[in-house]
N, C-alpha and C positions, 0 to 999 in steps of 0.2 A: 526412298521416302523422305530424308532428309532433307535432299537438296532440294524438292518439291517444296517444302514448307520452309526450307528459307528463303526461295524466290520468289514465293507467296508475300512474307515477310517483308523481303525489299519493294515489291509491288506496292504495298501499302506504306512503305516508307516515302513511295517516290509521288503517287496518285494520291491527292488531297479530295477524298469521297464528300459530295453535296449533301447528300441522306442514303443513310444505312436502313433498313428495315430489318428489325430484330431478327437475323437468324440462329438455326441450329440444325445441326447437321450433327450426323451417326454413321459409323460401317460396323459389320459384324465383329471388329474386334476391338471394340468399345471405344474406338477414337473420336472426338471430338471436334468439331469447328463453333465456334460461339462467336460470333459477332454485331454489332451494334456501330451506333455513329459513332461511340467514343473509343472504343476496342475491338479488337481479334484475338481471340483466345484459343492456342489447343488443348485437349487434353489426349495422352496415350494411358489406355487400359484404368478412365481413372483420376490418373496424374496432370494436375495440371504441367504441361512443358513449355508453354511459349504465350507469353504474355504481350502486347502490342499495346501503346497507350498513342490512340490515332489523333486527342486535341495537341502532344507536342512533339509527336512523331520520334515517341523514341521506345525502344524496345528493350525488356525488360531481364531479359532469358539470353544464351548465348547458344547454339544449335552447332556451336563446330566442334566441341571436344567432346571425345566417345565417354562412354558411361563407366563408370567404376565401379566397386562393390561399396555401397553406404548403408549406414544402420537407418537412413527415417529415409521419406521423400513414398511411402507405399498406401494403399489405400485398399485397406480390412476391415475385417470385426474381430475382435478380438473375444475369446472368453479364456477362462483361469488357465486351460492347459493347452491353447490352440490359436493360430491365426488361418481366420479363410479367407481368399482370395482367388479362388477356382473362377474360373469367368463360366457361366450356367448362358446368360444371355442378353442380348442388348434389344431394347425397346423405343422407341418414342411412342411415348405415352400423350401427348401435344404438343401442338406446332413448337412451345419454346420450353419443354421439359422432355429431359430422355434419361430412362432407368437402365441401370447397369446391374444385373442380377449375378452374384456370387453364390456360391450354394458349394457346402459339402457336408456328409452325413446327417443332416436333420438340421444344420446351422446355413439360417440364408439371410445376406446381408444385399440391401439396395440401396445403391448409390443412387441418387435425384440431381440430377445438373438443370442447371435449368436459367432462362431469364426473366425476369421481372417487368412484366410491362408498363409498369407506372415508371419507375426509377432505372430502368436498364440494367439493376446491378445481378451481377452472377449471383446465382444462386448454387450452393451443394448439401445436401442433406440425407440423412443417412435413417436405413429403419433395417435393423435389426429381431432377428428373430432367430429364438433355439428352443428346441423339443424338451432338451435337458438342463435347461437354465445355464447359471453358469456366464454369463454377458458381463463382461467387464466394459467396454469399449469401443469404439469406433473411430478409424483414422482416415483422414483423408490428405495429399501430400504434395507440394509443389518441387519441382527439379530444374536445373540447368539456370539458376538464378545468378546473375552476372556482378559480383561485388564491386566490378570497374561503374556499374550504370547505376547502382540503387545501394544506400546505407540501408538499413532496417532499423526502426528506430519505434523502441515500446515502451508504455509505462510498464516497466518493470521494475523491483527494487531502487526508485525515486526516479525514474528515468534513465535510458540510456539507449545508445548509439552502438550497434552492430554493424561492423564495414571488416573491412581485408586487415585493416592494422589490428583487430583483438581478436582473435580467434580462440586461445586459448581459453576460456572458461567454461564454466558445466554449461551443455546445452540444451537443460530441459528448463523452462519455466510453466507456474504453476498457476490457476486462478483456481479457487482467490487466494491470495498468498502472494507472492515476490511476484507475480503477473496481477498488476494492482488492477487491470481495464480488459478487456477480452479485447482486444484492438492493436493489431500490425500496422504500421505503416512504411512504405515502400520507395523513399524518397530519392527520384533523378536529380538529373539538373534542370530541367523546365516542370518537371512536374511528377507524378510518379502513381503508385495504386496503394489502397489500402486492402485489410482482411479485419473483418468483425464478425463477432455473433452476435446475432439476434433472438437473444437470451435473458428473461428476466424472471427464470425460475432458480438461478444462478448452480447449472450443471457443474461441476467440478471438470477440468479442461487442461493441458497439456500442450504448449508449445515446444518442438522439440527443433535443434538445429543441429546444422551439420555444414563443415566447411574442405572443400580439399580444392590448393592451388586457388585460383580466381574464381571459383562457382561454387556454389552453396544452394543445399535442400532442406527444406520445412516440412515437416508434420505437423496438423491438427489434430487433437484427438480429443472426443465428447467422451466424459467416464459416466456410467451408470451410479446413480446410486445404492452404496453397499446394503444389506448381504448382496454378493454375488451370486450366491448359490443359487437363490431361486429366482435368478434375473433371465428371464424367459423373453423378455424384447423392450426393446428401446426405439424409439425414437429422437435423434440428435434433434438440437433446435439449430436453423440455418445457418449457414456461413456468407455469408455478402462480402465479394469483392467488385470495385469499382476502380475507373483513371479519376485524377484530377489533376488542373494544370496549378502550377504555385507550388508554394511550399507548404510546411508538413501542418502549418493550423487549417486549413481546409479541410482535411479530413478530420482534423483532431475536434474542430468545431463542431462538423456533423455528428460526430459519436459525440461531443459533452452533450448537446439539444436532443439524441435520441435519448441520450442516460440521464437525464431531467426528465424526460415522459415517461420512461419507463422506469424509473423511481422517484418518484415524488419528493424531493425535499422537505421534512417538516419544516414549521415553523422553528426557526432555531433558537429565538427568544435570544441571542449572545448578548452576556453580558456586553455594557458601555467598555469597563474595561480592559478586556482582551482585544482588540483593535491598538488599546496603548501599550502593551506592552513590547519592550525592546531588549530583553534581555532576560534568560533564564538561569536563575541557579540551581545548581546541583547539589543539594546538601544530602550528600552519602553517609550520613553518618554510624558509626557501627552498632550491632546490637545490644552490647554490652555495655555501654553510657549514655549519659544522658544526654539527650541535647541543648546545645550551648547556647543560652542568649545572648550573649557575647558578640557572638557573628553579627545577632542582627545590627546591635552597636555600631560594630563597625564596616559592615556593609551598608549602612542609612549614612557616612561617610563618602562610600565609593561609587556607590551606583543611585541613579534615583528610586527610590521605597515606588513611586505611584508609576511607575514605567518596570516595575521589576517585578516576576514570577518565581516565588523558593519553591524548586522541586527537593519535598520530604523525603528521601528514600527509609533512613531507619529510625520509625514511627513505632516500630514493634519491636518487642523486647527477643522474639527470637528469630528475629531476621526473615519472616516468613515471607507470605502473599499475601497479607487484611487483606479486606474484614472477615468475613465469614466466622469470627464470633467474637464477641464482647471483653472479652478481658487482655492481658499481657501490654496494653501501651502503655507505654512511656511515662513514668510521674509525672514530668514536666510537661508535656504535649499539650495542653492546655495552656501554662504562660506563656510557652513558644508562640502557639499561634495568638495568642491577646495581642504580645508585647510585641508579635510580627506585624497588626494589623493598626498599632497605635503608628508603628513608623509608616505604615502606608503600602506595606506590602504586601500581596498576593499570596495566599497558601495554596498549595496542589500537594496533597498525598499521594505515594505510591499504593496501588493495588491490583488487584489482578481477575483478567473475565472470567476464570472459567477453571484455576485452578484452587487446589483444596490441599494442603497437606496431608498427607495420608496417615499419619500418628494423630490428627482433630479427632475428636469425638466427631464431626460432623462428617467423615468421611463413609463412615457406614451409612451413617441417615441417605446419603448419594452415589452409592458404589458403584447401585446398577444403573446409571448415567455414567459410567466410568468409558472414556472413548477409547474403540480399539480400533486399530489399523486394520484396515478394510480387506486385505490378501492375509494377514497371520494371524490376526486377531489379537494380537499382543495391544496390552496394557498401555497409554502414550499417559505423557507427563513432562514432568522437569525432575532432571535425576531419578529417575526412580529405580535402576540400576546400581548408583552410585552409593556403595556404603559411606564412604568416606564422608558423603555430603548431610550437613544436619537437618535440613527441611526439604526432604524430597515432594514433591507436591503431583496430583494426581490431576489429569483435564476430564472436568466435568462438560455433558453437554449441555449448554443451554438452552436447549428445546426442552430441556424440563423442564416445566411453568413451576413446579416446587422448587427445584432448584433459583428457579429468577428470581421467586419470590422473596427467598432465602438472601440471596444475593439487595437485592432493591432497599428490605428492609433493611441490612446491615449498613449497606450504605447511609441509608437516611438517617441512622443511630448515632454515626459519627460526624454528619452534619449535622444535626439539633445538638450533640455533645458540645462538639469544638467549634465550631461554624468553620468552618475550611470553603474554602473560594469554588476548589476543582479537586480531579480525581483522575491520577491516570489509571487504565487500564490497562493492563499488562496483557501481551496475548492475545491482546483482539484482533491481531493479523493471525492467526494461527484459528482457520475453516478448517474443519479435516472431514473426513468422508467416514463414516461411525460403521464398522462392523454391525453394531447393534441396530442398523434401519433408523426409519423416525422413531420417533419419542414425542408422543401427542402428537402426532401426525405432523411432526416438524422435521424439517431436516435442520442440521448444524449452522448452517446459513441461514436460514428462517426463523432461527429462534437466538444468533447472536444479535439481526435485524432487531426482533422483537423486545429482548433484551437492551439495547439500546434506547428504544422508544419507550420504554415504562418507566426507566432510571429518567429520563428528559419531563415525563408525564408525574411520576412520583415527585421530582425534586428540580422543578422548572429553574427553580435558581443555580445549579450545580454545572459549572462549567467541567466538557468531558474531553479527555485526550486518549490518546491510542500508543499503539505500538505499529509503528509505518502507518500506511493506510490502503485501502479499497477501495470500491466503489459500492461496499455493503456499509462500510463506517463512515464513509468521508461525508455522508449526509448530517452527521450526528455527533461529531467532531469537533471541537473548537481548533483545539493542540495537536500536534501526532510528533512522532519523534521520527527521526530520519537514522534507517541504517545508514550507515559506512560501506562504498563501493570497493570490491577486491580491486587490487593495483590494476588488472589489465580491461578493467572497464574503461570507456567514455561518456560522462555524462553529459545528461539531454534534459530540456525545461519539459517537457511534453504531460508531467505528472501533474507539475505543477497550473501548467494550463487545462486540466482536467480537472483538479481538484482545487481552484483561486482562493475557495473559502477557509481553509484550513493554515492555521501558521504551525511551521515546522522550529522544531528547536533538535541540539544534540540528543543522541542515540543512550541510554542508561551506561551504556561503557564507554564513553570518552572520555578518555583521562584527565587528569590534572594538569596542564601542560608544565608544570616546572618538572612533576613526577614523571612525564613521560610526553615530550616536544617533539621526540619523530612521529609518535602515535597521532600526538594531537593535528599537530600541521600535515598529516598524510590524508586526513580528509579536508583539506580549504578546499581544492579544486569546487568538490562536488557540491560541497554545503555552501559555496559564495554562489556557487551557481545556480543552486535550486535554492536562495534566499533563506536560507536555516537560519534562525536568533541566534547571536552569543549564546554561546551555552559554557558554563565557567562550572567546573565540577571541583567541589572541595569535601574534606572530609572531617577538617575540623577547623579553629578556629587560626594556628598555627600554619594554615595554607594563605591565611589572607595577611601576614607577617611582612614589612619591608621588604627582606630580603627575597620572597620569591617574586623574582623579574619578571616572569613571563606572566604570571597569574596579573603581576596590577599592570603590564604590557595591555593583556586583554580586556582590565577592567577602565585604563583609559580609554579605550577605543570604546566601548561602553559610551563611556559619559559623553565621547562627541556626539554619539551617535544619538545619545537619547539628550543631548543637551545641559548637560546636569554640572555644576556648578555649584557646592555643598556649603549652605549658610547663605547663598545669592537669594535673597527673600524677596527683592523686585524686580529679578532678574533681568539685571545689564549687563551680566558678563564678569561680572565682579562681588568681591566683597568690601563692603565698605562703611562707615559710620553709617550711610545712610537703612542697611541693612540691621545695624545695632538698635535705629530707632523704632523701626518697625515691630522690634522683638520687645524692647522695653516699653513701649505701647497696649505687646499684647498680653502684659503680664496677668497672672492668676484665669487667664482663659485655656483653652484647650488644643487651640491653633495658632500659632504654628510652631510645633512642639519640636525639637530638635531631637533631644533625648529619648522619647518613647518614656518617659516618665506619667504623662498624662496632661502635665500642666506648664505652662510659661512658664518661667521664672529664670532665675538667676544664671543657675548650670546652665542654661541657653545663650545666656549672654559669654560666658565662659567660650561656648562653642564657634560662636561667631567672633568672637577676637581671637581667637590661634586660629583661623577659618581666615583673616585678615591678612592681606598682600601687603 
């Protein structure tokens, strides 16, 4: 049978076909022929095994080396204690769909293969059914994928390139999480295939890999929404795969234009400012002092104030997740942000979507929104094992509309308070699949969405950031921070070409580079590649001191970058008398204030003569 189907194979390698008329084809042991004007597809029991992409004749699968024992590449239903996979019977059900029937004890699973006659794209889809509940899953699985003919290449944790040189990493990604797109792409050298879902109830989903010598196998798998228990049938939403010739934005195209239709972007109303911004700082400062106005002194020296972004981290006196309630900030946290906004800079507080400290008073008022992992039902959070750690904090779901509200109002409390710019949100990459079912008929995905859109609707003015991103956030996103790739990754723009609107800055752990320069320069690769801002993390005012090299290293490259020239008041490039005039002209006015004082004057004048070459 083999040789059959690779002479099939060279056949269509060699005869450049005029028109193809959609076929499909079946035998009793559920194998597959699928062909069109662009492809030839097998599948055995299932599996897809042999790919043909006929606009640049090149094929995708490798058919000469025998099969080995591998964990993915199968095509089941899964529930809690069982996978089935019994073949019961093969059907064509229409000229260009045929059902593959599994069945064992009361559990029957159907495979849908099928083609699309508007788009020609493959179709597979799965409908699941159990007498005794209990449906976790559905996979379906490609094999015999040739790492010499095709990278693999996904938005994954910022993008990245799967080929024969990295093999070594975990091979499961997750959406929505570190699989920011439901979207494979499959890229030759003339051209190559992609795999999507056609999905915008957002299933929770599983890409799983597997590599040995030169071939490599994939699993899909659709998860049901938890409880399991009483998961008595599913229906997958479809998988489309298609060829294209070119390279990998063809396809990345088609998926951004479906993923515009089929999520709408609001109105994002972005602020003028965040366009200009060219640099982010990291002000980590600890919980137990205060914060220093000091800094901003003398970072309205280093960097330009109306191009720069101060990311707040310790706003809160006990180092927690704000808001979620009113007291514990910072005495100072108010002059901070004044005496930040006279010099012209940008505030963003740290906070967080969905977590609550579990020592809050407000953690019982939300307990029973407390998310629990969908197979053990354990409790999920940050820390919450960790004695050692002092603010273990608890993930609330927010498909609770009291929860959101909870959430919204606090927010809006500390904007009408301090007026702050933006807000990140911690955790908004973190969709989990809730033991508990919906919660007002929401699931965790449909009420992180909704959550989103109310804080945008309550406080139109509130520029919002994330924690990496989706394609459930990235609508609703100004900022996002970018993870850090493990060493044996290669990164890929393809995130970023899915998501254009969103500026990325460093990740809440990146170091200080004088504190830690392997750390820091271990991620340039990735962050020059996927366009990440400076991100300069300091922790007190003693980081921004002469002697650390690499800190004002970074924060020149800064000032080229955003043009900046400190005391250059007409800016030529210099400082000079004629800048001296300008400032003694604007004395007893408001602009252009050097110091953050409020007013012209003298001390100005001061600043631009040792500002003076």
């Amino acid at each position: 049978m083999k040789r059959l189907i690779t002479f099939i194979a060279i056949l269509h390698c060699i005869f450049v076909p005029i028109v193809f008329p959609n076929t499909l084809q079946v035998d009793a042991e559920g194998n597959i022929l699928a062909e069109t004007d662009r492809y030839f597809a097998r599948f055995e029991k299932g599996v897809l095994a042999h790919f043909h992409n006929k606009l640049t004749r090149e094929t995708y699968t490798d058919l000469t080396q025998e099969d080995e024992n591998w964990r993915v590449g199968e095509t089941f239903l899964g529930t809690l204690d069982r996978r089935v996979n019994h073949l019961k019977s093969v059907e064509k059900i229409s000229p260009l769909q045929v059902a593959i029937t599994q069945e064992e004890d009361g559990i029957t699973h159907r495979l849908l293969v099928g083609i699309d006659s508007e788009t020609g794209d493959l179709l597979i889809q799965h409908i699941g059914d159990s007498e005794a509940g209990r449906i976790v899953g559905v996979q379906w699985g490609l094999k015999n994928l040739s790492h010499a003919s095709v990278d693999m290449i996904l938005p994954a944790m910022g993008g990245v390139i799967i080929n024969e040189g990295n093999q070594e990493h975990p091979p499961t990604y997750r959406y929505p999480g570190n699989w920011e797109a439901q979207l494979a792409i499959f890229q030759g050298s003339r051209g190559g295939f992609f795999v999507r879902a056609d999905d915008s109830q957002f299933y929770f989903k599983e890409l799983l890999y597997d590599s040995k010598s030169e071939q490599f196998r994939l699993s899909f798998l659709t998860i049901a929404f938890a409880p399991f228990e009483q998961r008595q049938q599913l229906t997958s939403p479809p998988w489309r795969l298609n060829v294209y010739k070119g390279d990998w934005k063809v396809p990345a195209r088609m998926y951004r234009e479906w993923m515009h239709a089929a999520f709408p972007p609001p109105n994002r109303n972005a602020s003028a400012w965040v366009n200009d911004i060219e640099c982010v700082i990291k002000y980590q400062r600890g919980h137990d002092v205060d914060l220093e106005l000091e800094v901003l002194g003398r970072l309205n020296v280093l960097v330009d104030p109306s191009k720069t972004l101060i990311y707040v981290y310790g706003w809160h006196e006990d180092e927690g997740d704000p808001p979620h309630r009113r007291n514990g900030f910072k005495a100072n946290l108010g002059d901070f942000v004044e005496s930040a906004h006279r010099y012209g800079f940008k505030i963003m507080l740290h906070s967080s979507m969905s977590h609550i400290q579990v020592s809050d008073q407000n953690y019982e008022v939300f307990a029973e929104y407390h998310v629990r992992d969908p197979y053990t039902g354990e409790k999920q959070g940050w820390k919450l094992n960790d004695p050692t750690y002092r603010t273990p904090a608890a993930t609330i779901n927010p498909a609770s509309n009291e929860f959101r509200r909870m959430l919204v109002s606090e927010l809006k409390y500390v904007l009408d308070t301090y007026r702050i710019d933006a807000v990140h949100l911690d955790f908004s990459i973190h969709v989990l699949n809730d033991k508990n079912g919906r919660i007002d008929g929401l699931t965790m995905a449909e009420g992180t969405i909704l959550l989103h859109q109310e804080i945008r609707d309550a406080i139109p003015d509130l520029v919002i950031s994330g924690e990496s991103l989706t394609e459930l956030s990235a609508p609703y996103e100004n900022f996002a921070q970018r993870w850090y790739l493990p060493e044996e990754y290669e990164p890929h723009f393809i995130s970023n070409y899915l998501f254009p609107d969103v500026r990325l800055y460093g990740h809440l752990g990146l170091p200080n580079p004088d504190r830690d320069w392997e750390g820091f320069q271990r991620r340039e690769e990735e962050y020059t590649l996927w366009d990440v801002l400076p991100t300069v993390t300091i922790w007190h005012l003693g980081h921004l001191r002469t002697d650390r090299v690499r800190t004002h290293q970074l924060l020149e490259m800064v000032r080229q970058r955003q043009g900046y020239v400190f005391g250059d008041m007409n800016k030529d490039g210099v400082v000079n008398v004629l800048d001296l005039v300008i400032i003694a002209n604007a004395f007893g006015s408001g602009e252009p204030d050097l110091n953050g004082d409020g007013i012209v004057n003298v001390l100005d004048l001061v600043l631009i003569s040792n500002a003076m070459k």
